[in-house]
N, CA, C and O atoms as a printed pandas DataFrame, in Angstrom:
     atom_number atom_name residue_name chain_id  residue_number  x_coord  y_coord  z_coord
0              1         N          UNK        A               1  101.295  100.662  -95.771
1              2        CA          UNK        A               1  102.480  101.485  -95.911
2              3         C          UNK        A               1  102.925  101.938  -94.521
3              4         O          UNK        A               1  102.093  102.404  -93.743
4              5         N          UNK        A               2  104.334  101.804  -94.153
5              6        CA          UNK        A               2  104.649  102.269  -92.886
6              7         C          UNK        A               2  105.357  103.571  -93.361
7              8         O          UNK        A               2  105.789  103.682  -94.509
8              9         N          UNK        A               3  105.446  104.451  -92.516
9             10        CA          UNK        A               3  105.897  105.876  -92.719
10            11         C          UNK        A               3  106.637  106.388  -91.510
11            12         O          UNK        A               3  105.971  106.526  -90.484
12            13         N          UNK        A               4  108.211  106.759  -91.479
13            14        CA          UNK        A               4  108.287  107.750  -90.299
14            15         C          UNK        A               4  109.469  108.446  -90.813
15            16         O          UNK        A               4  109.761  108.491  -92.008
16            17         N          UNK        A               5  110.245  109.074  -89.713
17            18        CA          UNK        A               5  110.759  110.082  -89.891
18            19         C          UNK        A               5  112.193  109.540  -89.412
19            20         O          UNK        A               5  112.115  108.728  -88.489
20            21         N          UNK        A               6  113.711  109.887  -89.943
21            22        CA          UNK        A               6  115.095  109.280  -89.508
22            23         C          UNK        A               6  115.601  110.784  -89.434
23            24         O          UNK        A               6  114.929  111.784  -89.685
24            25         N          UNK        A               7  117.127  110.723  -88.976
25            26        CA          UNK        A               7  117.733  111.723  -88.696
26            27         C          UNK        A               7  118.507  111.413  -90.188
27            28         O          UNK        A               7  118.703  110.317  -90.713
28            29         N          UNK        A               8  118.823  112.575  -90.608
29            30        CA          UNK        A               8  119.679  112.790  -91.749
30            31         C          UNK        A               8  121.254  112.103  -91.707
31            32         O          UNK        A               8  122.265  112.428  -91.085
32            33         N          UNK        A               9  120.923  110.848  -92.801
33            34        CA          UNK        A               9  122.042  109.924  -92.373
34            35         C          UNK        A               9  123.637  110.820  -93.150
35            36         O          UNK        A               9  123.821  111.750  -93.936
36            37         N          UNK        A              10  124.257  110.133  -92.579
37            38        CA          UNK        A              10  125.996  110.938  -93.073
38            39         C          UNK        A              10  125.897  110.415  -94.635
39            40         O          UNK        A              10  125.401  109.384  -95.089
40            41         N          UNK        A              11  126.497  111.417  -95.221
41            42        CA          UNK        A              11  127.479  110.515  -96.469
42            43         C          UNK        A              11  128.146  109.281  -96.252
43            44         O          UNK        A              11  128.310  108.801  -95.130
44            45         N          UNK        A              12  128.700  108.540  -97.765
45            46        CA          UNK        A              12  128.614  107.738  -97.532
46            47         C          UNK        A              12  129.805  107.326  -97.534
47            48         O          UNK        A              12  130.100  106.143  -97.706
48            49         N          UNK        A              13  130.808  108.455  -97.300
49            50        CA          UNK        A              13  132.569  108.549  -97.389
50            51         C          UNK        A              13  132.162  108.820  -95.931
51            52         O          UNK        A              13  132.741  107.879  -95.388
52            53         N          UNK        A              14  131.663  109.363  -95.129
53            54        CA          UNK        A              14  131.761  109.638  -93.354
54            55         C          UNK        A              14  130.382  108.258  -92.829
55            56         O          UNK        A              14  129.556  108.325  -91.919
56            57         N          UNK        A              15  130.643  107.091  -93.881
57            58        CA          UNK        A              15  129.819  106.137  -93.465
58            59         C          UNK        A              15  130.943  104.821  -93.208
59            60         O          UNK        A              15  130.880  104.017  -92.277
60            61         N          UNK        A              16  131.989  104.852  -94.318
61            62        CA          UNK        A              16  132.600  104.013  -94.251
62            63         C          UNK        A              16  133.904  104.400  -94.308
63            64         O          UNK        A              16  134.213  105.591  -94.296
64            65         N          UNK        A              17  135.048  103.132  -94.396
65            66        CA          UNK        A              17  136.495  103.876  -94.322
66            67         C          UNK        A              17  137.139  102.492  -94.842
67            68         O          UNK        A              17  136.475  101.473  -94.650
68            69         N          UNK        A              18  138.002  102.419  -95.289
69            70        CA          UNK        A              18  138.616  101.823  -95.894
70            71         C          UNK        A              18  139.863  101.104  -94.773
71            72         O          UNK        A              18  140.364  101.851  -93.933
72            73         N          UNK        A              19  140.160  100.094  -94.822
73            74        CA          UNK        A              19  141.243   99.486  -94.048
74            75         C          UNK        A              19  142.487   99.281  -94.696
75            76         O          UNK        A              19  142.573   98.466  -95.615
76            77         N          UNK        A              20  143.375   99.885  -94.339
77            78        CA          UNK        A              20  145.119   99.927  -94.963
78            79         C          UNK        A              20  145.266   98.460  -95.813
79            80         O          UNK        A              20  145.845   98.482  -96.899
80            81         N          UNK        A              21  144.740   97.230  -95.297
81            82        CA          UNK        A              21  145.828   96.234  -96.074
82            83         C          UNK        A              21  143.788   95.827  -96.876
83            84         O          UNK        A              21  143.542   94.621  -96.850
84            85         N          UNK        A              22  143.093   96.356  -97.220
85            86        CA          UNK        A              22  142.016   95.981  -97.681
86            87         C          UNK        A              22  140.544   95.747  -96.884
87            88         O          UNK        A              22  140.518   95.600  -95.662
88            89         N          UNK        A              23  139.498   95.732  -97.596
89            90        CA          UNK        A              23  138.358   95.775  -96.560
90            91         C          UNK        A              23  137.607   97.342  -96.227
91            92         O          UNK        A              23  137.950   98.449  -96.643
92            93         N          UNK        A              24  136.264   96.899  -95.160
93            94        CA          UNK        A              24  136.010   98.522  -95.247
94            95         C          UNK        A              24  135.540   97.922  -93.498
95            96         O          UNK        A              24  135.374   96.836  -92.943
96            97         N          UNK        A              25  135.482   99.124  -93.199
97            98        CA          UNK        A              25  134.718   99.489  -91.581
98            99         C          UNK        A              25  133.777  100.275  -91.438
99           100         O          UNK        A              25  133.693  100.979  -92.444
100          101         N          UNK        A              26  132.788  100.590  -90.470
101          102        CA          UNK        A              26  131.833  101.244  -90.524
102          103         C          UNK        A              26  132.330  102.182  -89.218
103          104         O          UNK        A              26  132.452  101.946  -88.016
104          105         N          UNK        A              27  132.570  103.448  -90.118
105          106        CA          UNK        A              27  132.694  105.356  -89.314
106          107         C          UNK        A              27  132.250  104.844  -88.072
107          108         O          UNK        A              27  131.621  103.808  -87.859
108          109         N          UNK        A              28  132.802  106.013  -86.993
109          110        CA          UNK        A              28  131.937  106.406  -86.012
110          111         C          UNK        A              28  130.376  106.519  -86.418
111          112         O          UNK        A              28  129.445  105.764  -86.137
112          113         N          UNK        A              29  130.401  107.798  -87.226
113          114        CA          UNK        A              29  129.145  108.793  -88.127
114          115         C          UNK        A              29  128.229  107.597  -88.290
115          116         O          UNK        A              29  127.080  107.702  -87.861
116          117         N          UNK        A              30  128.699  106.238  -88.985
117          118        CA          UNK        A              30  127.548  105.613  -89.276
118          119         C          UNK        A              30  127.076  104.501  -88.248
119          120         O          UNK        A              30  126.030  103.871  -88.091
120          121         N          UNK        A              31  128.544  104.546  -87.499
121          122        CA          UNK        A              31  127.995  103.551  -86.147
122          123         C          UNK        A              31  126.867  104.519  -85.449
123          124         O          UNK        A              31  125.792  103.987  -85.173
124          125         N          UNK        A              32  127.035  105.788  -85.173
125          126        CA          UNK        A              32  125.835  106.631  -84.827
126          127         C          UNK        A              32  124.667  106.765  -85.333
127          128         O          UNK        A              32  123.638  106.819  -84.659
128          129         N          UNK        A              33  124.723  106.831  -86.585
129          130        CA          UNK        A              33  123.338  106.593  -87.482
130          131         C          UNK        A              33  122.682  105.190  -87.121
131          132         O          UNK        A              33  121.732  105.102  -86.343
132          133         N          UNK        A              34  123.060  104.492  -87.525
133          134        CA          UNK        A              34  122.537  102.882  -87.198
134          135         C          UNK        A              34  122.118  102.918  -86.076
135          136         O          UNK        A              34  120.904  102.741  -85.971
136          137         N          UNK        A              35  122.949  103.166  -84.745
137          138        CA          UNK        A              35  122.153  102.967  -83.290
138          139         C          UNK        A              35  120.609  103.968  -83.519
139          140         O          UNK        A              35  119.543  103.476  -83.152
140          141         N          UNK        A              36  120.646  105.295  -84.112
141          142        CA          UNK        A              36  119.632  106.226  -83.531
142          143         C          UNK        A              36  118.189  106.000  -84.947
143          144         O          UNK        A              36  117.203  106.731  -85.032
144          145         N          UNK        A              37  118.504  104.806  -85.879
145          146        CA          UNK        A              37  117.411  104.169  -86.445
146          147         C          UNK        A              37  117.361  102.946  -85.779
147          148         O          UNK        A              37  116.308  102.384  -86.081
148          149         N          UNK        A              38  118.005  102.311  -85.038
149          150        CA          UNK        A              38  117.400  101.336  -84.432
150          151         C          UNK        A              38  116.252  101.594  -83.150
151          152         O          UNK        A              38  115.281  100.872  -82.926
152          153         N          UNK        A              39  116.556  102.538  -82.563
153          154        CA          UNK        A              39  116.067  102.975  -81.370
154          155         C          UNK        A              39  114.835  103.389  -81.978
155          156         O          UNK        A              39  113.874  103.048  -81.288
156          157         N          UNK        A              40  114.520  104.012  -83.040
157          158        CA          UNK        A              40  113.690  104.856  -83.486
158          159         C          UNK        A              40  112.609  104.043  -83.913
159          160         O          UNK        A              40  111.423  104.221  -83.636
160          161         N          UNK        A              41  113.352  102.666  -84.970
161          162        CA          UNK        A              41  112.576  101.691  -84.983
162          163         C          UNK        A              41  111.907  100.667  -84.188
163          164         O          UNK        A              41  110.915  100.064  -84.598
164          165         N          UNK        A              42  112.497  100.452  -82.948
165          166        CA          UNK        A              42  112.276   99.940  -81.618
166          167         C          UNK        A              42  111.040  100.629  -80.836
167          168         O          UNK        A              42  110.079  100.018  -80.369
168          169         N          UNK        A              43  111.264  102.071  -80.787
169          170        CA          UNK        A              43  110.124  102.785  -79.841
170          171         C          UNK        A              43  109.196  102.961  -80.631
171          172         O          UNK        A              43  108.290  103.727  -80.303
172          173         N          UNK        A              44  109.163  102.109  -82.250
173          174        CA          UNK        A              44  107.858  102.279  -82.988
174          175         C          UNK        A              44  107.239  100.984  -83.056
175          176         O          UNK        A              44  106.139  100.666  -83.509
176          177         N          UNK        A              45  108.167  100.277  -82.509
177          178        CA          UNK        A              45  107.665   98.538  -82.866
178          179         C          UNK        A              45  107.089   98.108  -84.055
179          180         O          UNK        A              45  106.118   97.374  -84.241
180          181         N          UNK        A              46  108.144   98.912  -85.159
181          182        CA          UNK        A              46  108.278   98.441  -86.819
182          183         C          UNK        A              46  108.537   96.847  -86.863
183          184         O          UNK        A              46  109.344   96.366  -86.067
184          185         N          UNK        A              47  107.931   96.116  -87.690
185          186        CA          UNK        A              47  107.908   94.802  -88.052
186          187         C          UNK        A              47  109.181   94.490  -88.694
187          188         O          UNK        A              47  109.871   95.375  -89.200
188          189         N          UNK        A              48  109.494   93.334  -88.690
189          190        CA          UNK        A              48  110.683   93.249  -89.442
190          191         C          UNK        A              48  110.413   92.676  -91.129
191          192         O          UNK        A              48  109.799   91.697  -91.552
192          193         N          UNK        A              49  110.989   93.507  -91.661
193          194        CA          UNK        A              49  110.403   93.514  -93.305
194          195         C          UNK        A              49  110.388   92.391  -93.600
195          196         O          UNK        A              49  110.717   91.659  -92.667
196          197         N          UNK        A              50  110.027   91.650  -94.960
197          198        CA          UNK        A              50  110.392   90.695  -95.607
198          199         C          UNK        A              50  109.664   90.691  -97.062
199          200         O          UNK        A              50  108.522   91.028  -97.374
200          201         N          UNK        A              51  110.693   90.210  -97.800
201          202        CA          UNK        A              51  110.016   90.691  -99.371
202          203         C          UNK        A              51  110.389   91.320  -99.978
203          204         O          UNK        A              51  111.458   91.796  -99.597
204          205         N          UNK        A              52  110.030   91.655 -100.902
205          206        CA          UNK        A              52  110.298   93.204 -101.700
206          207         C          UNK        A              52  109.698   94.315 -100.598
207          208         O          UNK        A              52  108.872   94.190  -99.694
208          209         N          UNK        A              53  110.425   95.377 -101.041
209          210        CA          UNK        A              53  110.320   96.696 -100.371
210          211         C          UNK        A              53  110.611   98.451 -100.917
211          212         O          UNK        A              53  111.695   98.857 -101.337
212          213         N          UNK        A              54  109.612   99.118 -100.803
213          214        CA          UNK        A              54  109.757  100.159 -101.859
214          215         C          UNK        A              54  110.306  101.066 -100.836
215          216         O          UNK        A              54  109.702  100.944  -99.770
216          217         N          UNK        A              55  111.102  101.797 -100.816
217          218        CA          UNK        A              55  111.557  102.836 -100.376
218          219         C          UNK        A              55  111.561  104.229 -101.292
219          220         O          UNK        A              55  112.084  104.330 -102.402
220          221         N          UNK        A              56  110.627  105.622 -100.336
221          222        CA          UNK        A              56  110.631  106.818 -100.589
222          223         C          UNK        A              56  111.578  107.448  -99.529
223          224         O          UNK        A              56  111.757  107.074  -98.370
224          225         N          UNK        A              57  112.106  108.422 -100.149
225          226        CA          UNK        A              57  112.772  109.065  -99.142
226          227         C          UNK        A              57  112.790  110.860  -99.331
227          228         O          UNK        A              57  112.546  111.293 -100.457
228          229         N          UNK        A              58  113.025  111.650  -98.427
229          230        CA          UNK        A              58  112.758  113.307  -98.542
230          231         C          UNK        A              58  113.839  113.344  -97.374
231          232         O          UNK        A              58  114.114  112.842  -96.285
232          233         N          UNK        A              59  114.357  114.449  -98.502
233          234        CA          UNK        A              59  115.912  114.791  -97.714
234          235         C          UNK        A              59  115.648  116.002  -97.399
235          236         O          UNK        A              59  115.407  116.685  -98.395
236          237         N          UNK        A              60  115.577  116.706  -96.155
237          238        CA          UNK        A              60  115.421  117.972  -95.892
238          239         C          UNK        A              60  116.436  118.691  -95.476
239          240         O          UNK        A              60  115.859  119.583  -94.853
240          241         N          UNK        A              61  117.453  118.882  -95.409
241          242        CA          UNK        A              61  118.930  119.658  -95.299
242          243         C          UNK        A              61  118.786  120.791  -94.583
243          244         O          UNK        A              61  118.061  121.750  -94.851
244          245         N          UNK        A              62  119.572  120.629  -93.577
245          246        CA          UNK        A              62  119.306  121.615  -92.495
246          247         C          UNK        A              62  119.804  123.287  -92.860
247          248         O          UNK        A              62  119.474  124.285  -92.219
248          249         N          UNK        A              63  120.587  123.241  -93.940
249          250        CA          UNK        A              63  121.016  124.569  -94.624
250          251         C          UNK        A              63  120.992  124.287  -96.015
251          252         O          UNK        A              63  120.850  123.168  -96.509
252          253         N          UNK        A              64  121.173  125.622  -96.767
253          254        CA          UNK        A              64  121.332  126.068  -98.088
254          255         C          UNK        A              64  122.421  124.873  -98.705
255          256         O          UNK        A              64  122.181  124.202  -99.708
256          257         N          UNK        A              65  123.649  124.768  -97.885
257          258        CA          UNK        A              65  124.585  124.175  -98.802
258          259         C          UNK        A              65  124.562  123.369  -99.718
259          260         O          UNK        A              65  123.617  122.587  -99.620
260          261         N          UNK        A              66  125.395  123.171 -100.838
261          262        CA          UNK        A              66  125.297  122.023 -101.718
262          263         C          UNK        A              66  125.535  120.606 -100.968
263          264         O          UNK        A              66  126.345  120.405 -100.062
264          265         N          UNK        A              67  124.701  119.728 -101.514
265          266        CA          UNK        A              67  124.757  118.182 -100.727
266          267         C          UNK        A              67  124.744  117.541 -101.781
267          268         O          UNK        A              67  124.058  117.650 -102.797
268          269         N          UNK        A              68  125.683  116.739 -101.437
269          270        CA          UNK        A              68  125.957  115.094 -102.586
270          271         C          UNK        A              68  124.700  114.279 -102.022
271          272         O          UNK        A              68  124.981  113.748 -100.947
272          273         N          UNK        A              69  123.516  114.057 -102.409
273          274        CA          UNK        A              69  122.152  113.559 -102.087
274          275         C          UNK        A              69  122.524  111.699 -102.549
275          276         O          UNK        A              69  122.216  110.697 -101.905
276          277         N          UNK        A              70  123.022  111.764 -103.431
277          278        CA          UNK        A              70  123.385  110.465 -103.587
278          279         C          UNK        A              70  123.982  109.705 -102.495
279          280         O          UNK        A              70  123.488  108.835 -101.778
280          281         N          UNK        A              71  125.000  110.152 -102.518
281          282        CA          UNK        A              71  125.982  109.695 -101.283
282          283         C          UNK        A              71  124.804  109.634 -100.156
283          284         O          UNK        A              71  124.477  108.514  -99.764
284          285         N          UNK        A              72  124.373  110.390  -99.800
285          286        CA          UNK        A              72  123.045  110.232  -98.227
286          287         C          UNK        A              72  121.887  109.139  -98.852
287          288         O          UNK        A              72  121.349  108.479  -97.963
288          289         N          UNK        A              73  121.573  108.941  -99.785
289          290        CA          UNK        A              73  120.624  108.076 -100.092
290          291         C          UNK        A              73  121.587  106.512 -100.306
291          292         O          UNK        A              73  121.009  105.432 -100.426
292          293         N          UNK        A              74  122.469  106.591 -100.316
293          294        CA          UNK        A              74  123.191  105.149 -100.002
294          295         C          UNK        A              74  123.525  104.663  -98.783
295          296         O          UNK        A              74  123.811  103.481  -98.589
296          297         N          UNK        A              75  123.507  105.456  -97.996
297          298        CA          UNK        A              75  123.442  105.152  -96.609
298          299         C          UNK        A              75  121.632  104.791  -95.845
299          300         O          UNK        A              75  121.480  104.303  -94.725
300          301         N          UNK        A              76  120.689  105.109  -96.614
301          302        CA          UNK        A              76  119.687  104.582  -96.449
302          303         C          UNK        A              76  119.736  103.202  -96.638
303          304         O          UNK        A              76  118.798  102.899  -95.900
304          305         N          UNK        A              77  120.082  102.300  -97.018
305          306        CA          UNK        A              77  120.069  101.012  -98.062
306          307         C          UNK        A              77  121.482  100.313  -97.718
307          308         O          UNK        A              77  121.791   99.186  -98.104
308          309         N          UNK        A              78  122.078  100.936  -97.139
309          310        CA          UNK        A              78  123.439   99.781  -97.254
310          311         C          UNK        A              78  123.203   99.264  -95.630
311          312         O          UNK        A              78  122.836   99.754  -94.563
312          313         N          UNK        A              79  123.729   97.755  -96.247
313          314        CA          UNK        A              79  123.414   97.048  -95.344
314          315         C          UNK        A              79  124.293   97.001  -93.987
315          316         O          UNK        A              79  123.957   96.266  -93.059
């Protein structure tokens, strides 16, 4: 089992955006996310998966507020 720790990824409306004549793009927010799990995965020299793969995840929210947890757990997983 490999185990570590990510920065709390954006939702998944400040992940993506939609393009006027169709299509989607990837946010700033998630172009930022992606670089700071790659790095993270890099200075751990994580293997590159293959196979099936179970993913746990613990969302720790830096305040009280209500959070759409869904929306942040799809940004774990989208490719």
């Amino acid at each position: 089992m490999i185990s570590f720790n990510l920065p709390m990824a954006p939702t998944i409306n400040h992940y993506y955006g939609n393009r006027p004549h169709g299509g989607k793009f990837i946010k700033p927010a998630g172009v930022a996310f992606r670089k700071e799990v790659a790095v993270i995965v890099k200075a751990l020299g994580l293997p590159t998966l293959t196979g099936r793969v179970r993913l746990g995840v613990k969302i720790s929210p830096a305040t009280r507020a209500r959070q759409d947890l869904d929306n942040r757990l799809k940004a774990c997983w989208t490719p």
